[in-house]
N, C-alpha and C positions, 0 to 999 in steps of 0.2 A: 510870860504867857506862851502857851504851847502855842504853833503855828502848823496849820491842815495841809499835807503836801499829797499834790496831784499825783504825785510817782516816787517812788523808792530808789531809783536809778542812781546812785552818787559814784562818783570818781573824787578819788581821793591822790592827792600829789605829793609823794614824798614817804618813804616806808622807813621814817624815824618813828621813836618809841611811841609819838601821837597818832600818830595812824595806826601801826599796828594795833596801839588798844584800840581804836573805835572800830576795826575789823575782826578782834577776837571779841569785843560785845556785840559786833551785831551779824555775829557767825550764827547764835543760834536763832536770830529774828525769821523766821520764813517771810516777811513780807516785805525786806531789803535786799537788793544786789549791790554789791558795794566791790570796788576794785580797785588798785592803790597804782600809780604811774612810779617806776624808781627809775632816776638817770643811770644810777650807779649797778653793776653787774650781782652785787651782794648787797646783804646789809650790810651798812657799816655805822658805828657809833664811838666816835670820836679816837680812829683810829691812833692820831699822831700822839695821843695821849695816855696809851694802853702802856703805861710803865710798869714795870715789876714791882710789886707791893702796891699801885695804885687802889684803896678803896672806895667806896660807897660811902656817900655821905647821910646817903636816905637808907632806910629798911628797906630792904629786898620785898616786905610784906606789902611797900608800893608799887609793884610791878605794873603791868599791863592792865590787870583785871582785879585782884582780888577787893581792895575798898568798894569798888562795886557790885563785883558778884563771886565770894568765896568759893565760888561750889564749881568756879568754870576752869574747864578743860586746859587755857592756859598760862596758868598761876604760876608764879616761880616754886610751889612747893612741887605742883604739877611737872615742874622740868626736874627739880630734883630727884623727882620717885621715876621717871621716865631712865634718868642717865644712873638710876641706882644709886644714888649718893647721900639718897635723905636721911637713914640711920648717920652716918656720918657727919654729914653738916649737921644735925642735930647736937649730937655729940661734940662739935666744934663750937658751936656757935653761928647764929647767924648776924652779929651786930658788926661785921666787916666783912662783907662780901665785896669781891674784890670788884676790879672794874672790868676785869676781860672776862669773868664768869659771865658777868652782867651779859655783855655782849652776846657769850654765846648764849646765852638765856632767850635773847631779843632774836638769831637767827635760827632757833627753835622753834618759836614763836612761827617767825615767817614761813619757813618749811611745812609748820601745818597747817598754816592759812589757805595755802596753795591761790592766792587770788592777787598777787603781785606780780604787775608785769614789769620783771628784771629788764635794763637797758632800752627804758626809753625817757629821754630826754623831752622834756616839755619846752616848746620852742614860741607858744603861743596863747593863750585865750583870747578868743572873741565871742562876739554876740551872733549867731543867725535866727533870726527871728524870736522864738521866746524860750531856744538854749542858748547854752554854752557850747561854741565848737572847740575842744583841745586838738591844739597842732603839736603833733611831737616829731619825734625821727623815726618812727614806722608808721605813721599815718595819722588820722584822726577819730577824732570820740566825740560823740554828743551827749548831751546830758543837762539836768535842768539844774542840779547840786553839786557843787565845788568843796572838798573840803583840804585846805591849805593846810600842809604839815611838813613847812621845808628847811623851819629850825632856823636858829640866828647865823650869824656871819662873824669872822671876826673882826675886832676892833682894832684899828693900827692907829695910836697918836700920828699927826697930820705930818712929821720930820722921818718916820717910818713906812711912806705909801708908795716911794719909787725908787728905793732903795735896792741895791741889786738882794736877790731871794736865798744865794748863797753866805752873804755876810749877816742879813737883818732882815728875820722873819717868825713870824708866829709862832707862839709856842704848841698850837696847834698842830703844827707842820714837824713837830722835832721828829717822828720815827717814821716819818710819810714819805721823807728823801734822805737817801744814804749823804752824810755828810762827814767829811775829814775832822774829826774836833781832837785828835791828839797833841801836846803840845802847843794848841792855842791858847789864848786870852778868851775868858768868856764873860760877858756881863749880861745879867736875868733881871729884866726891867718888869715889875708887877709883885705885889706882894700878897696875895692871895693863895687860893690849894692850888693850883696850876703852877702858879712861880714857884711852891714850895717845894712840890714832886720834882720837877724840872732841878731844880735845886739838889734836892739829895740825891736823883738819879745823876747826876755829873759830878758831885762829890765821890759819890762811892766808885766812879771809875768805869763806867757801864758803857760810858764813850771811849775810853782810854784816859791816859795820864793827862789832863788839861794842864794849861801851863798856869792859869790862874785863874780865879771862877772869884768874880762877883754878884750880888745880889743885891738889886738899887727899889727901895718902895718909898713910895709918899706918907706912906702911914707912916703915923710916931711910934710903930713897934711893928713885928711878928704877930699878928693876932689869931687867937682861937677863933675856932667857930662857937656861935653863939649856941647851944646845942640843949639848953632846958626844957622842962613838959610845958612852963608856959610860953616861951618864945616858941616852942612847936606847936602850938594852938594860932599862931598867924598862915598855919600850910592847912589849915581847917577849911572846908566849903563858907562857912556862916563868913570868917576873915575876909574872903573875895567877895561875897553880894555885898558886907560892909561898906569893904574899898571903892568898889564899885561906884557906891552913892556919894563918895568926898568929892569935893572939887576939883580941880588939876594940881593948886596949887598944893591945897594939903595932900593930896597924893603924893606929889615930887617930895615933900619935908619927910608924911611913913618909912617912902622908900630909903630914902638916906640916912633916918635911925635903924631903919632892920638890916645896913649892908654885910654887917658879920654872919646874921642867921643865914646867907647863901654864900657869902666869900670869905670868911673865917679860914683856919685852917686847921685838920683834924690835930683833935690832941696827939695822936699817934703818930702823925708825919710830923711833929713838932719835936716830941719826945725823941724820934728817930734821927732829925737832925742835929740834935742837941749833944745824942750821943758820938754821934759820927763826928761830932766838932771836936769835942772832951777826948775820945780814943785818937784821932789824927794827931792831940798835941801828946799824948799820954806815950804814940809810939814812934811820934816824931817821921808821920809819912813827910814823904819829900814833893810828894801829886795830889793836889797841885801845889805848885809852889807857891800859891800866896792866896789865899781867901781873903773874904771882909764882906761883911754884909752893913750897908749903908741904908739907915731908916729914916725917916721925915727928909727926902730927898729926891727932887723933882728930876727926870730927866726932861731939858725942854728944849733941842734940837738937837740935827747932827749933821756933824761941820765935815766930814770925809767919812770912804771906807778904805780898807786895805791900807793900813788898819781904820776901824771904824775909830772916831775918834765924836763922843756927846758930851753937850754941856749939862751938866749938872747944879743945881741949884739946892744947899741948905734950906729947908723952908722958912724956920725961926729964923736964924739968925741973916738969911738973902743972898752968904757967903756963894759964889761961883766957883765953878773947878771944869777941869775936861777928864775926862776919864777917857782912856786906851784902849783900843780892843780888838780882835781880830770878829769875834761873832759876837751878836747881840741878839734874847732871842726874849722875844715882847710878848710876856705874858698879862696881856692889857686887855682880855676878857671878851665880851662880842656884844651885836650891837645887831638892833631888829630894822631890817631895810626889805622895800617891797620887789617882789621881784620883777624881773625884765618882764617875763612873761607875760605880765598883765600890764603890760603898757597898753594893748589897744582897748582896756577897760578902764584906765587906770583916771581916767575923768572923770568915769560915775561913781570911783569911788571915793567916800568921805578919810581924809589924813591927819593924822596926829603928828604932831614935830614933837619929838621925844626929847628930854634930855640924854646925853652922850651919843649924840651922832646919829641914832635910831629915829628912824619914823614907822608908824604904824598906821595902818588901815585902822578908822574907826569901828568899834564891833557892840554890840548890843548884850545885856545882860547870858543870851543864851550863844555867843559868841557868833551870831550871824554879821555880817558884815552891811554899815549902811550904804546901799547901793542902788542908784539910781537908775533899773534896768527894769525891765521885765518883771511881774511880781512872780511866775514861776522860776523864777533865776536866785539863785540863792548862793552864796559864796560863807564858807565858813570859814574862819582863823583861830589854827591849830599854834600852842606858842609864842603869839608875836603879838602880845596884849600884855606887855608887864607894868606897864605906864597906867593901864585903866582897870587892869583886874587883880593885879597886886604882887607881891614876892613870888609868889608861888607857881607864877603861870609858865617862870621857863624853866622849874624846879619838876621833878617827877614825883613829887606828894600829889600831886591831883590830876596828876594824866586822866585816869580810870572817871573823874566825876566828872571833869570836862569831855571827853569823849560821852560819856552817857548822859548829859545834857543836852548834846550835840544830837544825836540819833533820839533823842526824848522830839526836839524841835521839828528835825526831817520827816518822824515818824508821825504829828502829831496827836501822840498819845505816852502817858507813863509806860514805860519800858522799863527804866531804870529810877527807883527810888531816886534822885537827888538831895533832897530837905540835909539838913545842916545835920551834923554827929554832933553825939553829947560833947559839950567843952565844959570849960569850970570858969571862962572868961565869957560872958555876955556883951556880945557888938551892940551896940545900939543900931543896927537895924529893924526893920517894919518888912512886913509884906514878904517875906519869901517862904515861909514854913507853907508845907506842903506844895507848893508849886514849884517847876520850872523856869 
């Protein structure tokens, strides 16, 4: 149900791809101001990760805007006819756009928003009277709507959180800080597209000659992404109002049959590793001197660094080993935690204990946050609803329909068509055709 707001005023926190869409949808609104807080000096989307050959696991056709409104100003087609390249990418293809296109796509984006205020660090939310006060490091903002878009954190198993940062640290971080990896030992703990990229980029030499490259997963194999038309009918609008109405429990069991359809790994970086494996014995490279990839194999603590030295566990069979290493670098995915900022709110707000390590702010089918303040005080969550809204909330298949739910709620009035797209699978849900 749409909800009547006294004022249009919104401050939005964080100019990751969630904000930026609900600021190029509600660019052409005349009767919202809307302005996005960024700590950071640019955009940036997931810098340590922008490897050579990394692509897109989504259609670019999911950008910012278009599932919601084709016709708007800024479409990834809209970037390509802008930078001159659309005959081209046409001509190419666009079913692997890479990931630093993407990127710059997303700081294109921002550049025409013009309503991001670069470097300022949010340091607070409180309540004065019936707003919200933001405290940042140039001053402060009032405002009666909040809309949260500050994206997950990474995940470090619990034997990796105080580890020194130059031996053993996220794979997040691989191009974020120059590090020495020539001649070391390297072991890639996580089996998904992140461990896999990290993987071929240090096979192929991009660090330099490594002395030995491991790659340790839990899973009983290398898995593809799950990537068919109806496993993509789960990144559907009708999929999330579904979800939505299951219990917690059945929630958590969906989520752990769909983990492939987000942490799969492209056929393409599989194929590419595959070959790089086959050509290194074919020509007999000497760098690194000893590969091995280790599948259905726990890493479950670590016993030193310099060299790092982990105990490793066979799953089947319970067999132990320690593996040796000079770096270890944890591609063990990320995890939804609420931020510092809203601790002097962080009472009135309702919590979720998530599985792996995540908690979330409880949120409402139009993603407002239940909270116990002021009824002109409104808090919305951008990305950090995957436990209650389903696969897709921290995937960029529905940036565009959540954001225009979002502004549908603040505005309250239809803005943005929401109602569910044709599928060929029918949820058993009730109640959401035509509504918000």
């Amino acid at each position: 149900m749409l909800k009547h707001s006294d004022g249009c005023n919104v401050i939005a926190i964080g100019a990751g791809p969630a904000n930026l869409s609900l600021a190029a949808l509600a660019a052409p609104i005349p009767d919202i101001s809307l302005s996005i807080l960024e700590s950071s000096e640019e955009v940036k989307w997931h810098p340590g990760l922008l490897l050579a050959g990394a692509v897109m696991q989504t259609s670019p056709m999911k950008d910012l805007v278009t599932p919601a409104d084709p016709t708007s100003a800024y479409s990834f087609l809209a970037y390509l006819h802008d930078k001159k390249r659309l005959y081209q990418a046409i001509v190419r293809g666009l079913a692997s756009v890479s990931r630093s296109e993407f990127e710059d796509y997303l700081r294109w984006a921002a550049a025409k928003l013009a309503n991001i205020q670069f470097g300022e660090h949010v340091t607070a939310v409180e309540l004065r009277g019936e707003s919200f006060s933001i405290i940042t490091s140039c001053g402060n903002h009032q405002t009666g709507t909040i809309v949260l878009g500050v994206g997950r954190v990474p995940s470090l198993p619990e034997w990796g959180r105080n580890a020194p940062p130059n031996e053993v640290f996220h794979g997040s971080s691989l191009l974020v800080r120059r590090r020495e990896l020539s001649g070391k030992r390297v072991v890639i703990v996580g089996g998904g597209q992140s461990g896999a990229e990290i993987f071929l980029h240090l096979l192929s030499g991009a660090c330099g000659p490594l002395g030995a490259l491991t790659w340790v997963t839990r899973r009983a194999n290398i898995f593809a992404l799950e990537d068919s038309p109806f496993v993509n009918e789960w990144f559907f609008p009708q999929h999330g109002y579904w979800f939505f109405d299951q219990s917690e429990a059945a929630r958590k069991q969906i989520l752990e049959r769909q983990s492939l359809a987000s942490d799969g790994v492209n056929g393409s970086t599989l194929r590419a590793i595959y070959n790089a494996l086959y050509d290194r014995e074919v020509h007999r490279r000497a760098y690194p001197a000893h590969v091995e990839i280790r599948v259905d194999t726990t890493a479950e603590d670590l016993r030193g660094v310099s060299p790092v030295r982990l105990d490793l566990r066979q799953r089947k069979t319970g067999t132990c080993s320690q593996h040796v290493a000079d770096i270890a670098v944890l591609a063990t995915g990320y995890r939804t935690e609420i931020p510092s900022f809203l601790a002097p709110i962080a009472d009135r707000l309702a919590v979720l204990n998530a599985p792996e390590g995540s908690q979330e702010i409880v949120v409402d089918k139009d993603f407002s946050a239940r909270f116990d303040g002021p009824a002109k005080c409104r808090l919305y969550v951008q990305n950090g609803a995957r436990f209650q809204h389903g696969i897709a909330d921290t995937n960029l298949s529905l940036v565009p329909w959540r954001a225009s739910l979002i502004l549908n709620s603040i505005l309250g009035r239809l803005a943005y068509d929401c109602g569910p797209a044709t599928g060929v699978i029918k949820w058993n849900s009730v109640g959401f055709e035509g509504s918000c």
